[in-house]
Each structure stands twice: as C-alpha cells, then as structure tokens.
N, C-alpha and C positions, 0 to 999 in steps of 0.2 A: 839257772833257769834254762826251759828246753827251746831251742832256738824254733824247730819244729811245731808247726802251729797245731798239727794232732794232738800235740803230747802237752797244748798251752803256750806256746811262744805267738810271737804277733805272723799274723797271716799274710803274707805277700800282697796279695787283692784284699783287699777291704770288703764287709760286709753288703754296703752299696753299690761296687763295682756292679755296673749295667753289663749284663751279656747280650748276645744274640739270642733271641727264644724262637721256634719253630710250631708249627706253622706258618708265616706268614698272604697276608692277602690283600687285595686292594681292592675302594671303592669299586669299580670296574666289574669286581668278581661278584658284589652283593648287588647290583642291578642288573647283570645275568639271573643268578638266582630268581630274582626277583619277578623278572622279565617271563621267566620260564613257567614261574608258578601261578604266573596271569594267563598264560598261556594253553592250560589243559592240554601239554602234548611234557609228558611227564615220564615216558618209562620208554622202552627196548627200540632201537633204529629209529628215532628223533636227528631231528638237521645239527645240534650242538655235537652231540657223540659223534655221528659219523665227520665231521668238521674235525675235532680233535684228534682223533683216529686216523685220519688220513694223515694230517700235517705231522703227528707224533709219526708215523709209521716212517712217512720221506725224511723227518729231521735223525731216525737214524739210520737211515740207508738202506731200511729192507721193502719189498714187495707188495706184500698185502697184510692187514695189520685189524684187529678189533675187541674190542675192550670188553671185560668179562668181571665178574664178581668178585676175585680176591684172584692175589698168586698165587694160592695151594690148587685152587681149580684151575687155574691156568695151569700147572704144570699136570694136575690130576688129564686135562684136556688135550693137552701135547702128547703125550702118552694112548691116550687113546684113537687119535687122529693120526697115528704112525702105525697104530695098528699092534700094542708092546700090553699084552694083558697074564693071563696065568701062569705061572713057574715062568715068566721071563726074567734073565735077568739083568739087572740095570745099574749100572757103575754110578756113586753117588760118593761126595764129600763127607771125610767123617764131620767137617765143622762146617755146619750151616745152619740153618734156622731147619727146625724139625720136620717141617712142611715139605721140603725136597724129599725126604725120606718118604714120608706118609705119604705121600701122592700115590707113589708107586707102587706100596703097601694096601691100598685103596681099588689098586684095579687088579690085585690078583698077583702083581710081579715081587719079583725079590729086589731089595735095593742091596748093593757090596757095598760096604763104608770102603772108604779108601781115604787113605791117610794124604796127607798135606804138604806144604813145602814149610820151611820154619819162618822163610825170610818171606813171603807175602799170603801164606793161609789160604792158599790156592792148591787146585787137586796135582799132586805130585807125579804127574806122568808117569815115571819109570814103573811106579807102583800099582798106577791102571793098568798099565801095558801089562802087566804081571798080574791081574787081577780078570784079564780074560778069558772068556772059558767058550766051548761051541754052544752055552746057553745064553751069551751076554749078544744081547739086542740094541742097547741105546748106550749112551754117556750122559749123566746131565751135569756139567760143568757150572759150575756156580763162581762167578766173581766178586768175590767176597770183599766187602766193607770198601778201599782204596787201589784196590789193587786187580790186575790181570793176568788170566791162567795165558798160556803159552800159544795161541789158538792159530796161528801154523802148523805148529808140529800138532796138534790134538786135532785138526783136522786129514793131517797125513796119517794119525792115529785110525780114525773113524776110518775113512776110505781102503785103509788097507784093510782091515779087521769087516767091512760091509756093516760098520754101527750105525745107529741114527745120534744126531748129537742135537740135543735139547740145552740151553741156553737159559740157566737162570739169570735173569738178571735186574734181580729185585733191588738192587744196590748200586746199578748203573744207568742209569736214565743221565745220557749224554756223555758217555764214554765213548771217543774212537781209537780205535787201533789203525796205522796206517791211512789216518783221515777217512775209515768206514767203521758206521757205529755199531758195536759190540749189538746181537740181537740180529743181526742181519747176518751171520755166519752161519749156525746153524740150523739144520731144516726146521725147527721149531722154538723160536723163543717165550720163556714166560716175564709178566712183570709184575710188581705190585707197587700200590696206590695206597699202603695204609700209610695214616696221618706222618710217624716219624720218615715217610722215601720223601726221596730229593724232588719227586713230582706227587704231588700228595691228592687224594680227595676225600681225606678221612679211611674209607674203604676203597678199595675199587683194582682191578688189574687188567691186564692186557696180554694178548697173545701175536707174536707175528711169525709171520711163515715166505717160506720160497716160491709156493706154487697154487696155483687157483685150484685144483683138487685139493691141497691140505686147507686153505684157505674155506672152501667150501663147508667140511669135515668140523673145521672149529667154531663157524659161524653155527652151523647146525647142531653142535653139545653144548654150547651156550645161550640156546636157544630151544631149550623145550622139543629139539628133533626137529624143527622143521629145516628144510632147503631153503637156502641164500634166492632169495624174492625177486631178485634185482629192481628193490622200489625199498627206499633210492637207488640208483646205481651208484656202485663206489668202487673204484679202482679199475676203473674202467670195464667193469664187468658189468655186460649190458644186459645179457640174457640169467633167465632162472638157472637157478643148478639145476639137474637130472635128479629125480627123485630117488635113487640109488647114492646119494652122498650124505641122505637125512640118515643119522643114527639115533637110535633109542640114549636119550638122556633127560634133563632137567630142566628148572631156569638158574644159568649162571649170568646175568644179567645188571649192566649200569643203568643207570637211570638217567635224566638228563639233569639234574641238578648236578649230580656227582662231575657230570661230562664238563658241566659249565668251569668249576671249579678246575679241572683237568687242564681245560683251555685256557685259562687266566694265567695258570703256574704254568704253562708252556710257553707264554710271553716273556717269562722269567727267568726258564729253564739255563739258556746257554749262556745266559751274564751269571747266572748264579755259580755255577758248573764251574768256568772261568776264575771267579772270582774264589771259590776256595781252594781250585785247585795251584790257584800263584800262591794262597797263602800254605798249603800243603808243603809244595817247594820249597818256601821260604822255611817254615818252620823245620821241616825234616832237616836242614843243611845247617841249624844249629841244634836240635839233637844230635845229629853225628858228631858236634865236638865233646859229648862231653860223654866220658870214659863210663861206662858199664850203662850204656842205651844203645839200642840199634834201632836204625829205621825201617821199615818196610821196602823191598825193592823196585824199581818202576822199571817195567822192559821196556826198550829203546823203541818198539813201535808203536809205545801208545805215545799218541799225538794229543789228546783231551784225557784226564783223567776227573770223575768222577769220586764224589767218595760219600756213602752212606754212613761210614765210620771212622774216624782216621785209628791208626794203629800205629803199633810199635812195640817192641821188647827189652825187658832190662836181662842184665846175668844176674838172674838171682843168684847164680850159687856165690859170685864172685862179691856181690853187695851183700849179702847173707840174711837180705830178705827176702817175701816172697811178692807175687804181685798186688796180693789183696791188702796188704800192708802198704804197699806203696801207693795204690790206687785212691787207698784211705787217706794219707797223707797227703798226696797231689790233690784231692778233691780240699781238703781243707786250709792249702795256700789260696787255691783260686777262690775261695767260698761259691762252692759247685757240689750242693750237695749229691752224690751219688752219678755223678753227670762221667767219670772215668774208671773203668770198670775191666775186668779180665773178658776176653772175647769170650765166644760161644761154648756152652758145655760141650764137648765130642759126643756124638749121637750114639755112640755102646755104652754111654753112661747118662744122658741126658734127661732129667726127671717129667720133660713131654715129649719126650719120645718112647712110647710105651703100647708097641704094636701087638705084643701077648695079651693084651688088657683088652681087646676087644673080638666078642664072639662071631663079628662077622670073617674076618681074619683067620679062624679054625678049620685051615681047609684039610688039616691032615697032618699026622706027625714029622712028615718031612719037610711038609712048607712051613710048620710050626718053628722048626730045628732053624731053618732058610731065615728067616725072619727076624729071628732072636741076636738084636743088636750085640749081646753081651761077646755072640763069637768072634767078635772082628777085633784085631788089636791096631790101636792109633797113639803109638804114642808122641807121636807130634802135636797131635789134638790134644794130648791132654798135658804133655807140656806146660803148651801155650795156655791150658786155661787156668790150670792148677800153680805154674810157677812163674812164667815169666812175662805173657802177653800182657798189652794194658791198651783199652778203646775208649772213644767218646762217642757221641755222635755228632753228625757233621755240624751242625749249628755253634760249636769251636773255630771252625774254619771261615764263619760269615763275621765275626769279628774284625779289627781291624789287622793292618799289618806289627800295629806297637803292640800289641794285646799278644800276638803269637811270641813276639820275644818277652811277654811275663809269661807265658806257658813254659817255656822253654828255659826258664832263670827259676822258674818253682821247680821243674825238675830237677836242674844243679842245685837248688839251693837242699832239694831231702837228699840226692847222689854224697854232697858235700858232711852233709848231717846223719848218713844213713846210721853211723853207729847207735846213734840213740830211738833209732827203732828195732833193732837186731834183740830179740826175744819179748816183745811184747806183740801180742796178739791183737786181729783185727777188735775182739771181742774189746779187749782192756785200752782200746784206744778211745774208746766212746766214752768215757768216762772222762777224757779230759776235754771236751768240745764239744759244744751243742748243734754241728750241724748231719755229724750221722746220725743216721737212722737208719 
C-alpha cells in the first residue's frame, strides 16, 4: 500500500486537525463598525480613516500616508502622481499579481517584465540594470510573498539612472529592513487591504509618499480631483493645497467602516508579523535539512520579516517530480485542501494579464508591439511556477510552533516517498483522495 496519502495511505494531519483560518477579528472591531454606522459619518476623510492612516503611515516609517480603494489604483495613482503616463516606460516583476503590470498599462506607459531572483522571487537587479533604456522613468519593485528585493543597492539603482521607485508592497504590512519599514524608501509606496493581506479590510489600500506635494497629488486622484482641504488637518498639514495639485481623476475612496476594521488589525498587526515570522525562521531551518528543498533567502538587513506567503523550492529535476504533484501531495498529508500551491503565473504567460484584450489600450501599432507581454522572456518566472516553486498563504505561519514541525515532517515524509509519485499526474491523483478539487 502507498504510504502517500495522495495515492491512499493514511495522512500525517488528520481530517480534524484544527488550522489557523484568516481573517481573523475581535469584539472590539464589531462595535466600531457598529458605532460608525449609528453615527451617519460613513465615507471619504472621516475621524477613524484619517486615525488609521496616520498611525499605519508612522508604524512604518514613512511621511505622509492615505488610504485609497484597492492596490491596483494605488499603484495606477503612484504613477500618475510622479508624473510616468504615455510611451513611458516602467521596469516591473515578471512574478507578481497582474495588477503591478496593468496599472501601468492603464495610464498609457509600458511595463518591462523583468525576470526574478530564483532564491527569494524578487526583481533580479543585474537584469533591471540591463533592462534600462533613455525611455525608462520609474522601477516598481514588488516584495513578493516572504521575502526582500535588495533596496540599497536598487536605490543606488534609481539615483544613478534619475528613476522614480514606486514600492509595491501589497505583501508587506510591517516589514523593516535596517529597523525602517519597507514603503518608506521609495518616492511612492502602494498597499493593499484585500481580505487574504496581513492587514486586511476585506477591500481596501493605501498609498504613502516622501513629500507633501506628492502627498497632495494622491490625496486629490483619490479623491474625485479635489485639493487636500486641510479639514481635518493631518500630518501636520494645516493649510489647503494650491489649487494647481487638483488633478483630473475619480473616486478612489475608503469608507469608514473599512477604516474601522483597518484600525482593529493594526492593534494586531506587529504581534502578528512577529509571531509568523519566528515560526518562518523556525520552519525554514528544518526544511534546509532535508535533501531536494530549498528555502527562500532572508538578506541580513531585514530586521522584521513579513510574509503574505511563505515559499520555498524543490529540485524537481533531482526528485523527478514536479511542483504540482508535490503541492498535491503536501496538501493531502496536512488535510489542506488546495491551501500549498506553485507561486504566481509569470506575467508573458499569465491568463489575467491580457493588455491586447482591451480596446482602450490601442493606441497604435508600436505601443500595441510595447505591451504585448508575450515578448519578454522569464525563465526564472516560469521555473518557479511550472517546476519547482511551492506557496501557502500566511495563515500556515499563525499556527503553532509543533504544527510547523508536521509541515516540515510531511514534507520528508513525500521527499522520503517521492518514487511513488514519479509519473502519475496531478490529474490521476484525484482519484485516490477525496480532498482535491
């Protein structure tokens, strides 16, 4: 019989094995809500938003800071508050959530895929550097899932080259590098708030910045065009902006139930941060013993590490599986349906990232050509997605510390067994176990 619980053998975790589930919220967060909605003061610069916004902005070290509708418009908004619109063009991750890409796509500029590092899925410098041209304007550096791009040297990057460096960092809500939080480096950071980030309000993101003219600039394209009111005052800005900072935009806008929810998880944010990030540590340092896994790399100056996903890599060539087979497996020692999975498709192949697909986008057979994800080659990206990467999402890491060593003992125990997965398919695994799907 197969010792492998894919294939029918008994599962490591048990079917009732209790996990971590995410969202989590407290009394506390439902008599805000509560409170709010007694209150008739329900939408755009409300006392809870600008409160959460302040205190998120200082807890990670940047300037001036305010909350905005999603991350794709926050980055869409970074971009236009620097001033980076038609045939510009803009250095971007081939592995990220497609959003990074399309933003950029959205105001007229070109995004460059640019390929990765293998050990943390982070933008491969050498290859940005090599990927500048006298039309590239901005960086937008993405810290993807667990891990930190290089942001020393990718700011000696930006400064020599005259870039702007835009700061995704939809994955890092209380990440520091050298005890200052990621999001405060460059000139314009983006966040997001949907339900699965480490600071969650179902929907919702954030933009922060260096300077009270950008600052100005983002409050007024998330804001239907108007100029920063100074009513409330926030950030110590006491006077209106000058009527020359209003730009023609929309409503990218929180509302204050969202803000309330913001503000509860932000009570929570740095125990939480802490508390996956010891278990991160611990678990990685027993995957490293066990032969055909690598861990993800941590540069020596990050002081807090954050993780939206944890990761990690097998050799598949060397185990003579690939990752979706293992992924499958792994999920059905832990009874985790679908919960460890290959990271992100690479964005020249990505089935939502599909910038020809829309006719506002047609500005011309050269920008047509510009755009067309297909011409970029990543094969680091697609590696990791096709062969060897494998992800969770964090809510692995709010378990306890015995729980990471069964994570880590399911993974030897398929490393140990791998032969009796080597030519059956994710497909003909489903047939022996009722928790794919």
């Amino acid at each position: 019989m197969s010792q492998l619980a894919i294939l029918g053998g008994k599962p490591l975790a048990g079917k009732n094995k209790k996990w971590a589930k995410w969202p989590v919220s407290e009394e506390s967060d439902a008599q805000l809500v509560a409170k709010i909605t007694r209150s008739n003061r329900w939408s755009f610069d409300g006392p809870v938003e600008w409160e959460f916004a302040q205190k998120f902005t200082a807890y990670q070290g940047a300037k001036f800071g305010a909350c905005c509708a999603n991350g794709t418009v926050g980055i869409q908004m970074a971009l236009e508050a620097l001033g980076i619109g038609a045939y510009d063009e803009v250095i971007v991750p081939g592995m990220t959530w497609q959003a990074t890409a399309a933003a950029c796509v959205d105001v007229n500029a070109i995004p460059v895929l640019c390929d990765v590092e293998p050990d943390t899925y982070n933008l491969d410098l050498d290859r940005v550097e090599a990927a500048i041209t006298p039309k590239t304007r901005a960086i937008i550096v993405v810290h993807l899932y667990g891990c930190v791009t290089d942001i020393d040297r990718l700011l000696r990057i930006c400064k020599k080259n005259n870039l702007f460096l835009i700061e995704d960092c939809a994955h890092q809500h209380g990440t520091f590098w050298k005890g200052r939080g990621v999001g405060s480096f460059g000139d314009v950071s983006s966040w997001s708030f949907q339900e699965s980030k480490v600071l969650s309000s179902g929907e919702g993101g954030f933009n922060m910045c260096k300077t009270k003219e950008l600052f100005y600039k983002l409050y007024s394209l998330r804001n239907c065009g108007r100029p920063y009111p100074a009513d409330p005052v926030v950030f110590g800005l006491k006077k209106a902006a000058p009527m020359d900072t209003a730009l023609q935009s929309g409503n990218y806008r929180l509302t204050e139930w969202q803000a309330a929810l913001l503000l509860g998880g932000l009570t929570r944010l740095d125990k939480q941060v802490k508390g996956r990030d010891a278990n991160a540590i611990y678990l990685n340092s027993l995957l490293a013993q066990i032969p055909g896994v690598k861990v993800m790399r941590r540069r020596s100056q990050v002081t807090q590490q954050s993780y939206f996903n944890f990761a990690f890599s097998i050799d598949a060539d060397d185990l003579g599986v690939d990752n979706r087979q293992f992924c499958q497996a792994l999920n059905a020692e832990l009874a985790m349906p679908d919960e460890f999975e290959p990271p992100y498709e690479p964005l020249n192949g990505c089935g939502l990232y599909k910038p020809l697909s829309k006719t506002r986008h047609h500005l011309g057979a050269a920008y047509k050509k510009a755009i067309d994800p297909k011409r970029f080659s990543l094969p680091v990206c697609e590696d990791a997605n096709k062969r060897t990467g494998v992800s969770a999402h964090h809510q692995i890491l709010m378990n306890s510390k015995a729980d990471m060593e069964i994570f880590a003992a399911a993974v030897k125990k398929i490393i140990d067994n791998v032969g009796e997965l080597r030519g059956v398919t994710p497909g003909e695994m489903k047939k022996y176990q009722g928790l794919a799907r």
